[in-house]
Backbone as CSV, one residue per row, in Angstrom:
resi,resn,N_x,N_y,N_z,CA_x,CA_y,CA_z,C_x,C_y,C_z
1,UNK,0.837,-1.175,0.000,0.000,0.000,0.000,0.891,1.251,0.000
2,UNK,0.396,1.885,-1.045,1.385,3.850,-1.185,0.899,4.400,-0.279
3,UNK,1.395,4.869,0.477,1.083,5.885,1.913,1.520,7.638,1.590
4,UNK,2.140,7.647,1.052,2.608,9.111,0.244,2.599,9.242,-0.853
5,UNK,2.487,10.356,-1.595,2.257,10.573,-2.926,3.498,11.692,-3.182
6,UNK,3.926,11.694,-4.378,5.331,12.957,-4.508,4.856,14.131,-4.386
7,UNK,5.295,14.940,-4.449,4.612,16.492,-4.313,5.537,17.698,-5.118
8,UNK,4.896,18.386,-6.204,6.053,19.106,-6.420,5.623,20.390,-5.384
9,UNK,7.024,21.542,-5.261,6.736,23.115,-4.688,7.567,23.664,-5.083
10,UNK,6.996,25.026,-4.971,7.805,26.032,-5.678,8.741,26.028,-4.886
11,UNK,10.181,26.087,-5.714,11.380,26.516,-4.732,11.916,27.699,-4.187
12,UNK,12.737,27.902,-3.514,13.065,29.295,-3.316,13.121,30.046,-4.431
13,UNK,13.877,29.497,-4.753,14.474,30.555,-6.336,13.406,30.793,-7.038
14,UNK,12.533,29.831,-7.218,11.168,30.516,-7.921,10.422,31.502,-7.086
15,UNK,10.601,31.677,-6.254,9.813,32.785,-5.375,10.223,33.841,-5.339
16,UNK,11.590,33.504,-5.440,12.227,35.216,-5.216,12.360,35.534,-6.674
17,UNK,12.423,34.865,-7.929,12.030,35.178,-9.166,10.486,35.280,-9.385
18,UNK,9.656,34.874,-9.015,8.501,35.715,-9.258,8.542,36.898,-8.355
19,UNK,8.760,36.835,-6.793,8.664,38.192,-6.410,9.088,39.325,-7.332
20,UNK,10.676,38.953,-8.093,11.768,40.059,-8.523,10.529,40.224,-10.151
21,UNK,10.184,39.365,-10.562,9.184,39.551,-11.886,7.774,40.914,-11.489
22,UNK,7.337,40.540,-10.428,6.314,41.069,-10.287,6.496,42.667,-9.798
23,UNK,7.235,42.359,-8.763,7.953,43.994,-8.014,8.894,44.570,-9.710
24,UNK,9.438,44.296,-10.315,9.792,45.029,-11.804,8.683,45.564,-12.504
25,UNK,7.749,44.599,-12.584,6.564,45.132,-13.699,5.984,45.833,-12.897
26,UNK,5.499,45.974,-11.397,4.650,46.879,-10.696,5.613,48.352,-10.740
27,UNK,6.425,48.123,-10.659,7.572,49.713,-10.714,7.786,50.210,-12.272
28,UNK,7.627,49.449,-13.257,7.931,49.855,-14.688,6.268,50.265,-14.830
29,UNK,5.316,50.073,-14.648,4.273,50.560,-14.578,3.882,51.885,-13.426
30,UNK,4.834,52.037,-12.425,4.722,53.546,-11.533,3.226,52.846,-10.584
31,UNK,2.938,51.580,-10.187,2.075,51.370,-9.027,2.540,50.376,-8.097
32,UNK,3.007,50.937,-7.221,3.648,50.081,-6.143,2.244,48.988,-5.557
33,UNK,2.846,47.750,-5.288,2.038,46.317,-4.961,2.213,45.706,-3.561
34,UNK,1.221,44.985,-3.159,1.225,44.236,-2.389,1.549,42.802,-2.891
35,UNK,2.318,42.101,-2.763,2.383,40.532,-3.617,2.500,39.588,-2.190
36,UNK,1.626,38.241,-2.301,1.898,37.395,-1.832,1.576,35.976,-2.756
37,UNK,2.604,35.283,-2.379,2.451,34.257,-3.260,2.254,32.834,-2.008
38,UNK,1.227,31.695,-1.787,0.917,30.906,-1.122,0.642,29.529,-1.530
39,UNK,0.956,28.168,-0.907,0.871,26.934,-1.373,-0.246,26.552,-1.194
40,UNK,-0.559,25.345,-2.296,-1.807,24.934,-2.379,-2.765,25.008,-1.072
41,UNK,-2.297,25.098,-0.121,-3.169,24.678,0.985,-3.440,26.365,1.313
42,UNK,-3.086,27.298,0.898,-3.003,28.931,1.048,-2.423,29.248,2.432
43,UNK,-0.835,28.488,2.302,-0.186,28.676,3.527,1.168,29.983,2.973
44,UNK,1.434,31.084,3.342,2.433,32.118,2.910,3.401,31.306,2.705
45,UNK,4.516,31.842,1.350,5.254,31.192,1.177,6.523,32.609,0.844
46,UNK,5.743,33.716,0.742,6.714,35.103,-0.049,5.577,35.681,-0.335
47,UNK,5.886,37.474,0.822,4.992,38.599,0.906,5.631,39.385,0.675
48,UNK,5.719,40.603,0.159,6.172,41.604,-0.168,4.917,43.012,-0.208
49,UNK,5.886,43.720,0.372,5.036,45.191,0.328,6.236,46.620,-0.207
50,UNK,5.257,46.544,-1.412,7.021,47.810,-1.883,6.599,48.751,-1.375
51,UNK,7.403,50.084,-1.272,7.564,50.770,-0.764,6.234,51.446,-1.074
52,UNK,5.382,52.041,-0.748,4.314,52.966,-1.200,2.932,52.187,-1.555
53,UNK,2.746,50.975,-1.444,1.725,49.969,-1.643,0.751,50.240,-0.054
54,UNK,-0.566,50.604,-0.854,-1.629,50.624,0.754,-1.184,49.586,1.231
55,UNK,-1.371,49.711,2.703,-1.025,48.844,3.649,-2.221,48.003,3.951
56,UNK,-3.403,48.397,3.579,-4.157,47.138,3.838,-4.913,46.323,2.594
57,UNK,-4.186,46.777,1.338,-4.103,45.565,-0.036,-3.334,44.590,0.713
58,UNK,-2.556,44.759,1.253,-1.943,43.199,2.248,-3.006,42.381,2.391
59,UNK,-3.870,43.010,2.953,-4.885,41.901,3.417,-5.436,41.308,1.734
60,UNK,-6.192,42.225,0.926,-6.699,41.761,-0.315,-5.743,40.957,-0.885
61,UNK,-4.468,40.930,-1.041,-3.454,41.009,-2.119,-3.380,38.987,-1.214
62,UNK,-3.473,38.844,-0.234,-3.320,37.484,0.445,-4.610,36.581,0.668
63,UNK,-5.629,37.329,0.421,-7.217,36.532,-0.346,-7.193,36.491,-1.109
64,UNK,-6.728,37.233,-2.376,-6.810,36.878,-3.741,-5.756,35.493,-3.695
65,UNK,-4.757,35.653,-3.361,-3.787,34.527,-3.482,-4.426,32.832,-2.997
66,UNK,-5.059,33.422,-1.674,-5.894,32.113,-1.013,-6.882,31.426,-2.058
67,UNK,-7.745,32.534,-2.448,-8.750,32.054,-3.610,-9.008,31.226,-4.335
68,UNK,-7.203,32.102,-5.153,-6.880,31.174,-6.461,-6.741,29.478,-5.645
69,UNK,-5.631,30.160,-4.748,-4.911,27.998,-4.339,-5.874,27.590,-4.308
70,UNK,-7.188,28.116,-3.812,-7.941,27.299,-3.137,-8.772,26.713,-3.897
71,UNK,-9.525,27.513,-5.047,-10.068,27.356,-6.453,-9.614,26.167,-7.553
72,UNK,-8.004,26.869,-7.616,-7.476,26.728,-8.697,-7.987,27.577,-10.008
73,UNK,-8.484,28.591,-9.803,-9.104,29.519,-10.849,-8.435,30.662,-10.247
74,UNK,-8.609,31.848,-10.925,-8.694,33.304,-10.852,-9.437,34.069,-9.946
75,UNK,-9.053,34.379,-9.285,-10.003,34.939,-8.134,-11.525,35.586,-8.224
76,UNK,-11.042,36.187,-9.871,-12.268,37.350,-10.313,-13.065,36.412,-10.819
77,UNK,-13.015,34.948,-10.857,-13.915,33.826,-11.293,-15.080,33.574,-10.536
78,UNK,-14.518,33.436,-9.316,-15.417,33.392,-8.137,-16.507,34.268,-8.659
79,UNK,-17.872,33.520,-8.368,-19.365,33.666,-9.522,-19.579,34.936,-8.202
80,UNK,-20.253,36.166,-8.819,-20.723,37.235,-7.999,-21.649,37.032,-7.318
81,UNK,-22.833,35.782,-7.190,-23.621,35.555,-6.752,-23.045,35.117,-5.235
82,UNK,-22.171,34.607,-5.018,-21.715,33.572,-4.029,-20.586,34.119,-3.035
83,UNK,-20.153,35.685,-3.884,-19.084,36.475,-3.123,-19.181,36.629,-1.713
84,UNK,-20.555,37.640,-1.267,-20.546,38.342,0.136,-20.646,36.942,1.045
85,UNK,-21.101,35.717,0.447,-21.292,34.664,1.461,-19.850,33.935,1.797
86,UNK,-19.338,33.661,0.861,-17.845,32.883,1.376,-17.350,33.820,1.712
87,UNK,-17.146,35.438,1.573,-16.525,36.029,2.042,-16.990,36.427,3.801
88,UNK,-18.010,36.582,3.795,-18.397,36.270,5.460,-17.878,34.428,6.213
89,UNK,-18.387,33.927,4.916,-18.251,32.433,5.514,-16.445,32.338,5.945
90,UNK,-15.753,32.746,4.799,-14.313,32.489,5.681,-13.285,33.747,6.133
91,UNK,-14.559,34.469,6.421,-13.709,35.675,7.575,-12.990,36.707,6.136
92,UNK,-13.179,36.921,5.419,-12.360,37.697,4.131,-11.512,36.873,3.553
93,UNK,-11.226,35.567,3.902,-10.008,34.789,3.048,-10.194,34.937,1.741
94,UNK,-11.516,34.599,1.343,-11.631,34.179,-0.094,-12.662,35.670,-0.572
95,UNK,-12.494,36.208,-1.737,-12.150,37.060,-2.617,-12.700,37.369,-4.096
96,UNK,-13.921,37.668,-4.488,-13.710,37.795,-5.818,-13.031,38.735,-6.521
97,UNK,-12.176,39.612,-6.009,-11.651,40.891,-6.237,-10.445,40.234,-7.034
98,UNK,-9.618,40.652,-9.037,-9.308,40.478,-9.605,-7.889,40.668,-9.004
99,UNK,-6.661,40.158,-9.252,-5.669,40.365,-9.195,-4.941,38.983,-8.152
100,UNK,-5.809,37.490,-8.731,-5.425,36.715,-7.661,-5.551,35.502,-8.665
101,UNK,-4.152,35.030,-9.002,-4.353,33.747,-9.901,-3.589,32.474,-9.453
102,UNK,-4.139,31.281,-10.012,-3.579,30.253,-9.429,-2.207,29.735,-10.282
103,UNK,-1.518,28.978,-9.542,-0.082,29.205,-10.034,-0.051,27.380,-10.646
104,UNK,-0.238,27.199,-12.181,0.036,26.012,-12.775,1.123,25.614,-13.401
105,UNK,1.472,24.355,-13.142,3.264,24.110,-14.398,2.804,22.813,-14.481
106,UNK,3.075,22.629,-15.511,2.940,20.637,-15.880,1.693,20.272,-15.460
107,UNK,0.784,21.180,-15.465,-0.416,20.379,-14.911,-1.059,20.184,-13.458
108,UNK,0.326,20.689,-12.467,0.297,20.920,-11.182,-0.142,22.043,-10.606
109,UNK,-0.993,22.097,-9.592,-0.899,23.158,-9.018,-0.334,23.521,-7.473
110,UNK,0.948,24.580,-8.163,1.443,24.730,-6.857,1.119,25.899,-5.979
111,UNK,0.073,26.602,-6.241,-0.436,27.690,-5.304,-1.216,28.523,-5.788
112,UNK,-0.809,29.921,-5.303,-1.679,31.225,-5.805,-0.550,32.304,-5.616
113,UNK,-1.260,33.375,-6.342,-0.377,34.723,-6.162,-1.387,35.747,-6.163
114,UNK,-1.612,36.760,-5.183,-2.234,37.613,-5.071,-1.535,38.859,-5.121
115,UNK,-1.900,40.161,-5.653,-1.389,41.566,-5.960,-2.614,42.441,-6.063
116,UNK,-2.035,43.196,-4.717,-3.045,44.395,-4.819,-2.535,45.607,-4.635
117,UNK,-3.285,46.989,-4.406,-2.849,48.134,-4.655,-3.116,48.785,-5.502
118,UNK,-3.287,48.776,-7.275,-3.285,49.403,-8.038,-5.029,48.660,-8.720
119,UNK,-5.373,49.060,-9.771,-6.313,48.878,-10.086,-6.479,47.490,-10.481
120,UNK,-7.398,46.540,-10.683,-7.927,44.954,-11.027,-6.997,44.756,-11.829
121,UNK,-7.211,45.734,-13.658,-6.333,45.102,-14.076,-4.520,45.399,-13.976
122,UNK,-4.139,46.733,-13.194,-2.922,46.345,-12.787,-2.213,45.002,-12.205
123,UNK,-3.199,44.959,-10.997,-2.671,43.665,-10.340,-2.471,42.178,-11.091
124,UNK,-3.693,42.194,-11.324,-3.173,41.092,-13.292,-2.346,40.602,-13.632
125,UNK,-1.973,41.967,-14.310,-0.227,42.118,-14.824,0.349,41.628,-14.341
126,UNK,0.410,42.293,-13.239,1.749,42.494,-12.038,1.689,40.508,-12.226
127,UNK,0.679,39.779,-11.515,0.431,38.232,-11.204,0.967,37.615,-12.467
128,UNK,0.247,37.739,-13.751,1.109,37.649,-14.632,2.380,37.539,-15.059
129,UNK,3.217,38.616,-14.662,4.432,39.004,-15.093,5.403,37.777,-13.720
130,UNK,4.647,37.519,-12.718,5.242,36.705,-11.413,5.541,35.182,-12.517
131,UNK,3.846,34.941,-13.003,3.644,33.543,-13.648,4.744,32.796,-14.150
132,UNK,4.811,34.294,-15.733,5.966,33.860,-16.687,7.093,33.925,-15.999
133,UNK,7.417,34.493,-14.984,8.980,34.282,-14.569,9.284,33.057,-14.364
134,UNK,8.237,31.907,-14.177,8.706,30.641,-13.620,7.808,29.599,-14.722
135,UNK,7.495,29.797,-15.800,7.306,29.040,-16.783,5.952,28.852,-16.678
136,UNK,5.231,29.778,-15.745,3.887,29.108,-15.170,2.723,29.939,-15.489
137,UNK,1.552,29.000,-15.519,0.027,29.871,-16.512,-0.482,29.877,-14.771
138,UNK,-1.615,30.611,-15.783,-3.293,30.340,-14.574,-3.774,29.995,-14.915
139,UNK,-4.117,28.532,-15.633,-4.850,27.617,-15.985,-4.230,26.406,-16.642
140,UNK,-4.562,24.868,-15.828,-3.861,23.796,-16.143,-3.634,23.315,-17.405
């Protein structure tokens, strides 16, 4: 009987290369970010707050991230009908607010990345620009 299964995770180096991806494109665009990036289970793995990023997109910028892991979709997926309830139901974790995608490679999913601060579709980008640094979509 298999008692464990393999697991891939993002490694360091991929973290601090998406951080360094995302904090570039949020500054070449002039809107400082909140970024957190979290493992499937939406446990922190790499937070960042640049210099001039509201201080409480922290909070958004780490529900969008939860969302996605938790989904495996896009945060802004989350159906509008169903928002104010999971969002009461899990205390603000979960999020339909745009700028929160789930982090896929090979088919795996190894988390989420949330970015807030600047407008829906800034943060996007910004998640985006984290993705491609590490070979990785938002969708399997």
């Amino acid at each position: 009987m298999q008692v464990t299964n393999p697991t891939e995770r993002l490694t360091d180096a991929a973290l601090l290369a998406m951080l360094h991806a995302a904090a570039d494109k949020a500054q070449a665009m002039g809107q400082p970010q909140c970024i957190v990036i979290v493992d499937p289970s939406a446990v922190d793995l790499a937070v960042l707050r640049m210099t001039g990023a509201r201080v409480l997109s922290l909070r958004s910028a780490r529900a969008k991230a939860q969302t996605a892991a938790s989904t495996g979709k896009p945060s802004a997926a989350l159906p509008e009908a169903v928002r104010s309830a999971i969002a009461a139901a899990t205390e603000g974790t979960m999020t339909g607010l745009p700028g929160g995608l789930p982090i896929w490679r090979n088919g795996v999913l190894l988390g989420g990345i949330g970015v807030g601060s600047g407008s829906g579709a800034q943060d996007v980008e910004v998640a985006e620009a984290a993705l491609a640094a590490i070979g990785a979509t938002a969708q399997p």
